[in-house]
Structure formats: C-alpha cells, structure tokens
C-alpha positions in Angstrom: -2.4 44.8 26.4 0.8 46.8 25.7 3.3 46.4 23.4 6.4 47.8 21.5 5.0 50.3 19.0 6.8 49.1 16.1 5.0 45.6 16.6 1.6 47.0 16.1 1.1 45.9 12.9 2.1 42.3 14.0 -0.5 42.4 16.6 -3.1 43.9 14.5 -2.3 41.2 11.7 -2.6 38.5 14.0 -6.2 39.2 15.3 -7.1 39.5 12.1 -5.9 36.5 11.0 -7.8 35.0 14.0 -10.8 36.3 14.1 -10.6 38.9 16.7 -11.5 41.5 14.3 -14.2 40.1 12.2 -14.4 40.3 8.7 -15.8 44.0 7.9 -15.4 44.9 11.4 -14.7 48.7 11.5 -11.2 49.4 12.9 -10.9 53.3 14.5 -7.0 54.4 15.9 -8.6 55.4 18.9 -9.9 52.1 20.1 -7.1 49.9 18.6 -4.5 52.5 20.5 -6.0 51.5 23.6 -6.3 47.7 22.7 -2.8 47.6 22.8 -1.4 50.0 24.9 0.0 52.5 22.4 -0.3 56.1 21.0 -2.5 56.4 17.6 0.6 57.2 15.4 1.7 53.7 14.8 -1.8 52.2 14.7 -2.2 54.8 11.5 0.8 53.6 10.5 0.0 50.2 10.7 -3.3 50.1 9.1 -1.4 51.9 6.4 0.8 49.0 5.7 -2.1 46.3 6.7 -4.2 48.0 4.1 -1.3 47.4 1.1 -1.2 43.8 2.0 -5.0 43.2 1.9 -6.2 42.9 5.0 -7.4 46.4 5.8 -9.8 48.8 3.3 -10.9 52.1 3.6 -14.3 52.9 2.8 -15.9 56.5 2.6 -17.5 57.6 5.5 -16.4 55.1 7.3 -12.8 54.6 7.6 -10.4 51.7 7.9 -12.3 48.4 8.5 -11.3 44.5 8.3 -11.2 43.5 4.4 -13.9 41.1 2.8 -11.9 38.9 0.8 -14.3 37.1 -2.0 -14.2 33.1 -2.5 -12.1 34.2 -5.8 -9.3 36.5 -4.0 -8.8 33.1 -1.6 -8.3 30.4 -4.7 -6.3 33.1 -6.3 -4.1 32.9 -3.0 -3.3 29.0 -3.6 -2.6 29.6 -6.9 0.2 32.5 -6.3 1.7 29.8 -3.9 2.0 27.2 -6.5 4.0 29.3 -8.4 6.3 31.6 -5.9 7.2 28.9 -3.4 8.6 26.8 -6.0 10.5 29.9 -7.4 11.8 30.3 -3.6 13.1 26.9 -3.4 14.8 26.9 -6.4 16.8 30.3 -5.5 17.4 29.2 -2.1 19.6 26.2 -3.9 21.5 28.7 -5.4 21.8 31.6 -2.6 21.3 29.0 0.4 23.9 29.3 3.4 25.0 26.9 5.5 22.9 28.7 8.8 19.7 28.2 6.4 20.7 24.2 5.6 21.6 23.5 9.4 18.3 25.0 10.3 16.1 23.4 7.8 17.7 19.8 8.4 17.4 20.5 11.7 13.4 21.5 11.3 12.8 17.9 8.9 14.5 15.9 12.2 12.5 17.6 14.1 9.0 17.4 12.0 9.7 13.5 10.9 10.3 12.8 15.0 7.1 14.8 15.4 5.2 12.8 12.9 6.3 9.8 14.1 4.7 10.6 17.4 1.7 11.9 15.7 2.2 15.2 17.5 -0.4 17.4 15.3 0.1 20.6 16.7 4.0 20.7 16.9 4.0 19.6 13.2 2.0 22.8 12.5 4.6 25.0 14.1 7.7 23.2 12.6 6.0 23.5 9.0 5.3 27.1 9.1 9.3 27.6 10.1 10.5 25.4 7.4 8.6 27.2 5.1 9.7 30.6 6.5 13.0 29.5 6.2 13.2 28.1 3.2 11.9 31.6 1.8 14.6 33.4 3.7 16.8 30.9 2.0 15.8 32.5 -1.3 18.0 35.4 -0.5 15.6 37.9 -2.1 13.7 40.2 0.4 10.6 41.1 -2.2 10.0 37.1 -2.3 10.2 36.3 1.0 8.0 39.0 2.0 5.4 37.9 -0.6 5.6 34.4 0.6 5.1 35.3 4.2 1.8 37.6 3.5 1.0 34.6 1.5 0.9 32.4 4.5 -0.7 34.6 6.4 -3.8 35.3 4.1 -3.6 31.5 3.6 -4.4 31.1 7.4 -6.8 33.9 7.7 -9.3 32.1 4.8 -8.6 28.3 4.9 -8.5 26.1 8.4 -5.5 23.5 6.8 -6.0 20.0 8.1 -2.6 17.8 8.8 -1.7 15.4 6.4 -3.1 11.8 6.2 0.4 10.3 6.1 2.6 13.0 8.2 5.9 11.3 7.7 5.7 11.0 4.1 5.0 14.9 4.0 8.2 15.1 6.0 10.1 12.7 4.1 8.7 15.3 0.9 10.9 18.3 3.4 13.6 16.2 3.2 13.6 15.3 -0.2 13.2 19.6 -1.0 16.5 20.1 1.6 18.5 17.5 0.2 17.9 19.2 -3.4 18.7 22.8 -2.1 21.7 21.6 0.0 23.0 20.1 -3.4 22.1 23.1 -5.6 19.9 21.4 -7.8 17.4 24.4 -8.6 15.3 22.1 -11.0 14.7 19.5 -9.0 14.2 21.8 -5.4 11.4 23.5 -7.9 9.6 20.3 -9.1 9.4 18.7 -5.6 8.0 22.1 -4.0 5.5 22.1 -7.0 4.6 18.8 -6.2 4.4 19.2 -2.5 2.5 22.2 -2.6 -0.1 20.5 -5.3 -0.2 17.7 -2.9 -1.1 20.1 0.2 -4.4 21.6 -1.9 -6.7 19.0 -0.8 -5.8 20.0 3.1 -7.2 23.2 2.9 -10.7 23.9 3.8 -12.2 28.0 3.2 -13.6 29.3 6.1 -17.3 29.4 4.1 -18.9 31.4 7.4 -15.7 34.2 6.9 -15.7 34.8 3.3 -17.6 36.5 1.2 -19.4 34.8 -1.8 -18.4 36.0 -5.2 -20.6 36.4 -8.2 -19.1 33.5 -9.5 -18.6 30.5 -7.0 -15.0 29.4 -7.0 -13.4 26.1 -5.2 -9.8 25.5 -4.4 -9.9 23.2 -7.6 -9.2 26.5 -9.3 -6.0 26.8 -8.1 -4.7 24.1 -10.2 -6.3 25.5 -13.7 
C-alpha cells in the first residue's frame, strides 16, 4: 500500500480504529513505513500526533504500541460528547454559513429518504457527515477537532447499532438544522443534548477490545 506521506496518520488512525492494529499491538516505523509505502519520517511523525490524541503510547523498552483504553476512558468519551456537541451546535447557529446550511439540509433529505428505505448502511455514512459538518459549522477549529477525535475514539471502542425508528432520528437532524438555520443557539443546544442522550442506548463497548478497569463502568455513566 502506498500513499501520500502527509496522509499517514489518517491511515494509521484508521486501522486502528478497525482493528488492524490490535489493541497493545507494538507499532515499529520500520514495518509501518513499509505497510504503506513511505519513508519512516512521517510514520514518527504520525505516531507523534496519534500518541497526543490517545491512540498510540510509548512504553520503555518497547516503543510506540496501540493504546489500551480502560472501560472508564470509553464512558468518559460519551460523556465529553454530551457536552461539546451541544456546544458545537449552538455556535454553529451563530457562525453557520449558508455552504454549511445547504449541506446539512441537503444531508437530512438525504438521511430521512435513506431511512425511509431502511438503507442501514448509507444512514451510517450520511450521519457521520452531518455531524462533521455541523462541527465545522461551529466555526472554531480547536472544537471541531475535538469533536472529530471524539468520533473516532467513539468508533474504535463502541460498535453503534442504528436506530429503532430511523426517520424519527432524522426528523431529530432536522429539527437541530432548522434551529441553527434560524440562529436559535438555545434551542440547537437542547435538541443536540437530547439527541445525543437519546443515541446512548445504541452504543455497545467492544468488551473483547477494552481493557477492564479496577472499577467496572457502563455507558450509564455517561449520563451521571
């Protein structure tokens, strides 16, 4: 595999996130250099920046190797969502352009035509964008880049079932937009809040991938 060096840490992020590189798995520049077909300055670099968002530790005598997050680091991830997307809606109703609102009405068309058809795995795709770009729609930089680390932890420790009632979790997208494209920061907060507490129930840890804690901790937590 061969790719542009500056997308390393993309790469490298993704197989984590999907189990190519297991949990605790050593990682060595040499071997990832010629996994994807680059020289080992960006790999260093990359597990550099994979290590300040989490996913990557470096032990003594041993190097760089996958991270093994505890049952307490993933609740904790749920809970930081429940309170930074909300933030990100409410300062994408006051920053919002009108690229981000054509986009995101044109994602919840998209997604409630999707759910309609019961077309699982296209839902998936079209949530993650309207979640991306609803962050972007924040206009701050720091919080979108939170938010999208967040979603990818999120992914790497939970397996997230679809909805029960896809077109009412739509219809919720709609409700967010129509409060954003209005500028109504209170109310784009309070249905994200609600819409994200309504989305705990969907998500399932991946018990086999993460490490037991000292103390046992279920996505419950998240909401105390």
């Amino acid at each position: 595999m061969r790719i542009p060096a500056h997308s390393v840490c993309t790469a490298i992020r993704d197989d984590i996130v999907s189990g190519v590189h297991e949990r605790g798995s050593r990682l060595t520049e040499e071997q990832l250099a010629r996994r994807y077909g680059v020289s080992r300055v960006p790999v260093r670099e990359a597990l550099r920046t994979l290590e300040s968002e989490g996913f990557v530790v470096s032990r003594r005598h041993v190097g760089a190797c996958v991270a093994e997050p505890t049952e307490q680091e993933a609740a904790d991830l749920l809970e930081m969502r429940l309170l930074l997307e909300p933030m990100g809606a409410a300062r994408a109703a006051q920053r919002r352009t009108e690229a981000h609102l054509k986009v995101l009405r044109g994602l919840v068309r998209l997604g409630q035509e999707r759910a309609r058809r019961g077309q699982g795995e296209d839902l998936r795709s079209l949530g993650s964008w309207f979640h991306e770009t609803l962050a972007q729609a924040s206009g701050s930089p720091g919080l979108t880049a939170l938010l999208t680390q967040l979603r990818h932890k999120i992914a790497w420790m939970y397996a997230v079932d679809l909805p029960a009632e896809p077109v009412e979790a739509w219809a919720e997208h709609g409700a967010i937009v129509d409060a954003v494209a209005r500028g109504d920061a209170e109310r784009a907060r309070s249905l994200t809040a609600a819409h994200a507490e309504r989305s705990l129930p969907l998500h399932r840890p991946r018990l086999a991938r993460v490490r037991t804690s000292q103390h046992v901790v279920n996505i419950a937590s998240a909401r105390s």
